[in-house]
GUBAPA-225142 format. One line per 3 residues: number of its first residue (from 1); their letters; for each residue x, y, z of N, C-alpha, C, O. Coordinates in nm, 2 decimals, padded with zeros to 4 digits. Each point is the difference from the previous one (the first is absolute). Layout:
! residues N
NUM> A> X:Y:Z:X:Y:Z:X:Y:Z:X:Y:Z; ... $
//
This chain:
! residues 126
1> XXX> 07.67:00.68:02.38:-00.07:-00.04:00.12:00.01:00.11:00.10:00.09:-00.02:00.07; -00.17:00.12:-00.04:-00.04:00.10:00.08:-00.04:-00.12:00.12:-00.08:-00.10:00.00; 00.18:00.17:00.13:00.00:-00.04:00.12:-00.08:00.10:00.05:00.03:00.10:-00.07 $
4> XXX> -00.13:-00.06:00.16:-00.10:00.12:00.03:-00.01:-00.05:00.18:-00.05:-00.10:00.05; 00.11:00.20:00.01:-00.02:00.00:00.15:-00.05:00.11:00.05:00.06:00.11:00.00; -00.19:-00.15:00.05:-00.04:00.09:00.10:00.00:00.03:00.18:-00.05:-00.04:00.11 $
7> XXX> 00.12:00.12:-00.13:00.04:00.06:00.18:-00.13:00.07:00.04:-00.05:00.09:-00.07; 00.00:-00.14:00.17:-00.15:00.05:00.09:00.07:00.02:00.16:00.11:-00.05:00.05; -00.21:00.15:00.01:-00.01:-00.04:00.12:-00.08:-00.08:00.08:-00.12:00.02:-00.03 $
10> XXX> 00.15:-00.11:00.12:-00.10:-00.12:00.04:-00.11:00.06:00.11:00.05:00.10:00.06; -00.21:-00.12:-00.01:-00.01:-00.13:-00.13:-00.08:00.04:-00.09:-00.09:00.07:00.03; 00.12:-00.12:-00.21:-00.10:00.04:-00.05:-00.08:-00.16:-00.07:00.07:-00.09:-00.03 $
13> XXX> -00.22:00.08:00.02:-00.07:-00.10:-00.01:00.05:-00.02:-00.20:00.04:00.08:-00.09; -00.06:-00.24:00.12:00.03:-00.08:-00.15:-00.04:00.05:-00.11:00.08:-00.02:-00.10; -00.22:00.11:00.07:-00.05:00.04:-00.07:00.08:00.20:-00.06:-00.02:00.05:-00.11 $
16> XXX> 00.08:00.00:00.20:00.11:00.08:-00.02:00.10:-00.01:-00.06:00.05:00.08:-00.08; -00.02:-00.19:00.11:00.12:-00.03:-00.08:-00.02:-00.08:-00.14:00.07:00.01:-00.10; -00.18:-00.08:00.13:-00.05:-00.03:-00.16:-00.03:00.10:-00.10:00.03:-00.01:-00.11 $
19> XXX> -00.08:00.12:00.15:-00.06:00.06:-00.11:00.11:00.11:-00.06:00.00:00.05:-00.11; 00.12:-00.01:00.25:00.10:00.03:-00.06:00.10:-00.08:-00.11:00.05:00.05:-00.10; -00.04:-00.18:00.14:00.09:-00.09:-00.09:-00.08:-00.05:-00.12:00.04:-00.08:-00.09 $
22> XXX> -00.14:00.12:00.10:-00.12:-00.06:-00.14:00.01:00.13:-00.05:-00.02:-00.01:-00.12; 00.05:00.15:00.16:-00.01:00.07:-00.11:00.14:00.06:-00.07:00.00:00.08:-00.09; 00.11:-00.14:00.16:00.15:00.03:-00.03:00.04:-00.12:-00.13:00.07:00.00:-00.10 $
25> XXX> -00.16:-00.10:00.17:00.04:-00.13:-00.15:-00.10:00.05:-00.12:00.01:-00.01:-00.13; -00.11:00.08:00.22:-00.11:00.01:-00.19:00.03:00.08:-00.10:-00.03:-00.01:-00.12; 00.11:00.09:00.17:00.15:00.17:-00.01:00.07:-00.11:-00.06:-00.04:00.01:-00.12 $
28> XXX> 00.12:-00.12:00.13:00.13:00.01:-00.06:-00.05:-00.11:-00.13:00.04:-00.01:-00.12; -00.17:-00.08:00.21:00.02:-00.07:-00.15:-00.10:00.08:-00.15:-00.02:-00.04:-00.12; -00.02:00.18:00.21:-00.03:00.13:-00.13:00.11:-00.01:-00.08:00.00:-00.03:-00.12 $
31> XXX> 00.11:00.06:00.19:00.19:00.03:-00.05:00.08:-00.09:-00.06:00.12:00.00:-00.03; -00.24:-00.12:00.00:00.06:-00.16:-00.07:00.12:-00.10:00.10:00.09:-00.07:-00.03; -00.15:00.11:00.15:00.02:-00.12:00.08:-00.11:-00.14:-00.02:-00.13:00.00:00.00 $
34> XXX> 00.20:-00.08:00.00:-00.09:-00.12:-00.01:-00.08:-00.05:00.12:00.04:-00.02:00.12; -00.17:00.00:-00.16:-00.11:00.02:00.13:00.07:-00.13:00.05:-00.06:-00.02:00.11; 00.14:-00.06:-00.11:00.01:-00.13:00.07:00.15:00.02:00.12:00.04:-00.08:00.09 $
37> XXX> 00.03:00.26:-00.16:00.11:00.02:00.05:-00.07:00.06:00.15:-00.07:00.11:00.00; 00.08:-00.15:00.09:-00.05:00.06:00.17:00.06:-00.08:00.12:-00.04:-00.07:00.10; 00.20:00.14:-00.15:00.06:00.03:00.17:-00.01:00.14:00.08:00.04:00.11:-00.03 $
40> XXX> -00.14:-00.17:00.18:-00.08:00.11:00.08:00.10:-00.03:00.13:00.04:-00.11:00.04; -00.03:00.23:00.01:00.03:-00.02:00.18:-00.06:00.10:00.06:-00.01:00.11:-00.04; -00.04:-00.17:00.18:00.00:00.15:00.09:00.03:-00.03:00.12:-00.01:-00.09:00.08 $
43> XXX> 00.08:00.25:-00.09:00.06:-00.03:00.17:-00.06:00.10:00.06:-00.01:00.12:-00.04; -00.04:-00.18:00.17:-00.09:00.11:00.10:00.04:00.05:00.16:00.00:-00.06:00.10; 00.03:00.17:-00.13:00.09:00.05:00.12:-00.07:00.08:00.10:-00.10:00.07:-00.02 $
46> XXX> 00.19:-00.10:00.18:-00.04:00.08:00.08:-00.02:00.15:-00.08:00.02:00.03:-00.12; -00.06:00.06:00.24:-00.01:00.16:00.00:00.17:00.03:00.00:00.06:00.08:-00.07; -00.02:-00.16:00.15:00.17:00.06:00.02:00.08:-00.07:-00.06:00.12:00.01:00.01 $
49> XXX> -00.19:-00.09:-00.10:00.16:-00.03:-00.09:-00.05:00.00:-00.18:00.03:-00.07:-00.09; -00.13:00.19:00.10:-00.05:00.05:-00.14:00.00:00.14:00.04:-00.08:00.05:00.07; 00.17:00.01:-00.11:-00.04:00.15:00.01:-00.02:00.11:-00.07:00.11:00.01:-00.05 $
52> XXX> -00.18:00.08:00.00:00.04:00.07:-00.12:-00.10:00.15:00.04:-00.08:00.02:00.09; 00.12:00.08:-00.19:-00.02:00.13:00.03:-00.15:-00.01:-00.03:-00.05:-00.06:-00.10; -00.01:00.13:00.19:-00.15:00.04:-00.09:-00.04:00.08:-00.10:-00.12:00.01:-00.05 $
55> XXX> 00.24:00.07:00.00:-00.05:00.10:-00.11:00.11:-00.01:-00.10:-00.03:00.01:-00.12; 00.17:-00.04:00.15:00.07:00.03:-00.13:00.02:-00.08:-00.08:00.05:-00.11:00.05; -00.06:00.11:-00.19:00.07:00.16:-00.03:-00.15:00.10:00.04:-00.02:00.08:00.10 $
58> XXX> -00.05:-00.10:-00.20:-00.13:00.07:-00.05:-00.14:-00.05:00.08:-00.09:00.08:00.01; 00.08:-00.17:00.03:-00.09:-00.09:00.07:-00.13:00.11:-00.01:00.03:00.12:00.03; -00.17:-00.15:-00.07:-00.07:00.11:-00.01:-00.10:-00.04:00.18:-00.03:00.06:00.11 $
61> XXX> 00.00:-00.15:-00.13:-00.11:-00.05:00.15:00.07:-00.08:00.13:-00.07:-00.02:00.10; 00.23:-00.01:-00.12:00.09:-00.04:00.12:00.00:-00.13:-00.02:-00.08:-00.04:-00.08; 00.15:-00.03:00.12:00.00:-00.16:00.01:-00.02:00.00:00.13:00.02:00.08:00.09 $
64> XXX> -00.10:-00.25:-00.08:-00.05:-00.04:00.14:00.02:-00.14:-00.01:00.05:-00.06:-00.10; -00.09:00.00:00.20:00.04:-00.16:-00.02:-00.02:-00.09:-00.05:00.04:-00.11:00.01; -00.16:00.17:-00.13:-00.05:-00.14:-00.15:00.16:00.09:-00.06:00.02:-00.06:-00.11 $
67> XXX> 00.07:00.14:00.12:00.06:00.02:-00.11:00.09:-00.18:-00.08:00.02:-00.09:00.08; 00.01:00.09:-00.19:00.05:-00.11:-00.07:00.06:00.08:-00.10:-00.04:00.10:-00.06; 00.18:-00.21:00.06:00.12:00.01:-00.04:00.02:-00.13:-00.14:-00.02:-00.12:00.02 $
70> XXX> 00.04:00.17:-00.10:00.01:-00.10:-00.10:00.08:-00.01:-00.03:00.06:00.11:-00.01; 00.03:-00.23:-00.04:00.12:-00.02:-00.09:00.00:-00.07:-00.12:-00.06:-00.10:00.02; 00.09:00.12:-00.12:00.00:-00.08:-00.13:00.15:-00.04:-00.01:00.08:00.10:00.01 $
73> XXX> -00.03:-00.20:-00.02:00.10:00.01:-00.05:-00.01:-00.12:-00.11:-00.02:-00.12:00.03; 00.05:00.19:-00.16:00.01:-00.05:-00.11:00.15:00.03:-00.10:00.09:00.08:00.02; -00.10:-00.16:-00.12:00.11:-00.03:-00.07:-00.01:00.20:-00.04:-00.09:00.07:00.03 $
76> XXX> 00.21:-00.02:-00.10:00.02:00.10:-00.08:-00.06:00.00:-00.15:-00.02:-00.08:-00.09; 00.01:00.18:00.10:-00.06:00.00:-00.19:-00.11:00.10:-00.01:-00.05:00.05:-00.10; 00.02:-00.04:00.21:-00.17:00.04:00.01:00.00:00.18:00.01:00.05:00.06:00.09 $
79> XXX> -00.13:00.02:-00.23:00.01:00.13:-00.01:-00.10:00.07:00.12:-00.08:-00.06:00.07; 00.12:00.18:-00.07:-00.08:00.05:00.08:-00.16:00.00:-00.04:-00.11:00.01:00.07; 00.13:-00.04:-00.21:-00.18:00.04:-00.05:-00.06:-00.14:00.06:-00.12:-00.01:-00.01 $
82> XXX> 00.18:-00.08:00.06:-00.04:-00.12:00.01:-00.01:00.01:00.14:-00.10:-00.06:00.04; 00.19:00.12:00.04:-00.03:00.00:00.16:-00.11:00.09:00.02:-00.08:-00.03:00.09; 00.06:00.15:-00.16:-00.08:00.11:00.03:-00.17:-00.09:-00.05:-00.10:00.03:00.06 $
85> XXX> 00.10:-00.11:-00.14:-00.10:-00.07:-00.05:-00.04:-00.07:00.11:-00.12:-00.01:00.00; 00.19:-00.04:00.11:00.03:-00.15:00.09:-00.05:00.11:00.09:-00.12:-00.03:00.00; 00.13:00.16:00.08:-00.01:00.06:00.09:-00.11:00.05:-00.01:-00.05:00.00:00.11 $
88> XXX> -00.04:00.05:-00.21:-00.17:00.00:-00.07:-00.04:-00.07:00.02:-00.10:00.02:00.07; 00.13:-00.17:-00.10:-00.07:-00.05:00.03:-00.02:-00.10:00.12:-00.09:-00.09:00.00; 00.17:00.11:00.07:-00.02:-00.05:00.17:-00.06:00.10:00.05:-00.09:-00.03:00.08 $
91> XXX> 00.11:00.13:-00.10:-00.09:00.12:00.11:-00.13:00.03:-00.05:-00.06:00.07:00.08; 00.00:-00.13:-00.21:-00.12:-00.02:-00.10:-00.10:-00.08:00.13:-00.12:00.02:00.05; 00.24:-00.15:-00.04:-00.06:-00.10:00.06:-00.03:-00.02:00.14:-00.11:-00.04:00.06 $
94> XXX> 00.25:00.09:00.01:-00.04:00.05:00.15:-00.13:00.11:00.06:-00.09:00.00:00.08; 00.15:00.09:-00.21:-00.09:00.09:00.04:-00.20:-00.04:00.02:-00.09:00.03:00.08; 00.10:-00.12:-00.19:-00.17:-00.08:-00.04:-00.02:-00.05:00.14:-00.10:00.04:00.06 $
97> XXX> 00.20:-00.12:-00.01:00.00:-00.04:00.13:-00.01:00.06:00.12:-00.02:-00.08:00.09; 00.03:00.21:-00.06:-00.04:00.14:00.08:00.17:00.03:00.09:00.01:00.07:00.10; 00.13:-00.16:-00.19:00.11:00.02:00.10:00.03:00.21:-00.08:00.00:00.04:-00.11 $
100> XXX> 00.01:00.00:00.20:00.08:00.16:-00.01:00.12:-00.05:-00.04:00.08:-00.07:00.07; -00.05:00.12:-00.18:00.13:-00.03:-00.11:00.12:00.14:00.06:00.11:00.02:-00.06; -00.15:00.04:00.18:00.11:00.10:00.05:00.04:-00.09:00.10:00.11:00.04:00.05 $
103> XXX> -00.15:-00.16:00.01:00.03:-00.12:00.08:00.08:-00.14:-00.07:00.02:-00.11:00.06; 00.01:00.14:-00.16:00.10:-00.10:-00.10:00.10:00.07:-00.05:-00.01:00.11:-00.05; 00.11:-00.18:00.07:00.14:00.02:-00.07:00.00:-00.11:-00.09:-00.09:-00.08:00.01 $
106> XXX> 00.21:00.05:-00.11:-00.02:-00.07:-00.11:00.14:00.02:-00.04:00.04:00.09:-00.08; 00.04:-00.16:00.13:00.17:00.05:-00.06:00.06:-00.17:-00.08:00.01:-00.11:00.05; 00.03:00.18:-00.17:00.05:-00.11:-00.13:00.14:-00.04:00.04:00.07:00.08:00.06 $
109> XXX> -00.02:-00.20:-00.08:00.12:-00.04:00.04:00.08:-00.10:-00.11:-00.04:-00.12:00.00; 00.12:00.15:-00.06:00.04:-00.06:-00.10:00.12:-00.05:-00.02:00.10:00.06:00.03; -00.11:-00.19:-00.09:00.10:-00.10:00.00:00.03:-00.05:-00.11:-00.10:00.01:-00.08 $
112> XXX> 00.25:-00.09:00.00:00.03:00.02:-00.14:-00.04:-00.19:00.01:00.02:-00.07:00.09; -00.08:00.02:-00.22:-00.11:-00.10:-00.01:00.16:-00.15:00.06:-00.07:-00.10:00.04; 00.18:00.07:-00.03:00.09:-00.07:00.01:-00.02:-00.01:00.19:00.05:-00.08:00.07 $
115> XXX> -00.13:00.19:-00.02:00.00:-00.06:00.15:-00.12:-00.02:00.08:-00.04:00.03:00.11; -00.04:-00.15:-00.28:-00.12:-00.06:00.05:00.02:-00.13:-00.03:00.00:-00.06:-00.11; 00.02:-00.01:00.27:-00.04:-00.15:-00.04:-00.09:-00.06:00.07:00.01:-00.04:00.12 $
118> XXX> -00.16:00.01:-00.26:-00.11:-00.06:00.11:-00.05:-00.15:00.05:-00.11:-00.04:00.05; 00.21:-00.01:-00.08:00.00:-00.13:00.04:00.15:-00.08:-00.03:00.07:00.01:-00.10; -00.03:-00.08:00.22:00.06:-00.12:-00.05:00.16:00.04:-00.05:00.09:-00.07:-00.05 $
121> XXX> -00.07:00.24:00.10:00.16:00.05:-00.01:00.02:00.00:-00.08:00.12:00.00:-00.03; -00.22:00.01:-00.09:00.04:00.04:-00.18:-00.04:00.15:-00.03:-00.10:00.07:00.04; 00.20:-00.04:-00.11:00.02:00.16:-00.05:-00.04:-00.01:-00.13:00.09:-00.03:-00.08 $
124> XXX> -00.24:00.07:00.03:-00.05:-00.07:-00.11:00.02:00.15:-00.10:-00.01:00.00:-00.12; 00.03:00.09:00.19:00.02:00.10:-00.04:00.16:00.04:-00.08:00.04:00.12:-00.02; 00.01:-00.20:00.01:00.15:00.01:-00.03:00.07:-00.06:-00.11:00.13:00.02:-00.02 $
//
């Protein structure tokens, strides 16, 4: 169960954030996530309590305030050919969408499958 949070700066309109969170799930259930698996959040922050560099590391056009911050955090297991797969094709998708892919970050966060419980305080995992 990929938990997927996106950090924005406020405000951005409903349809921004849809088309970002519709093309990070279309990415994972590419990666054999189950289309029915969709835990989404977003949190939308002032100017001053989102802050981040405009160029590093490499940044080629600077970040500005559509920049977005993604988080995946999913179970362990998952190869790089599989994340590098997941990272194609969200930026495939954004990009169709006209978001500048030097305005997205995208950082993997991984957890061992025994500290997921999605309902009801059962460790189905164990």
């Amino acid at each position: 169960m990929p938990l997927v949070t996106l950090t924005v700066r406020k405000p951005k309109p409903s349809a921004f954030k849809t088309t970002v969170l519709d093309a990070v799930h279309a990415a994972l259930v590419s990666s054999v996530v189950p289309a029915a698996d969709r835990f989404q959040r977003v949190i939308e922050l002032e100017a001053e309590d989102f802050r981040f560099d405009p160029t590093y590391p490499d940044v080629k056009t600077g970040r500005n305030d559509n920049f977005i911050l993604v988080e995946i955090l999913w179970s362990v297991g998952r190869s790089v050919k599989v994340k590098k797969k997941l990272l194609e094709e969200v930026t495939a998708g954004l990009s169709r969408a006209g978001f500048d892919m030097e305005n997205v970050m995208i950082c993997f966060k991984e957890t061992s499958w025994e500290n997921w419980s999605f309902a009801g305080g059962r460790l189905i995992h164990t």
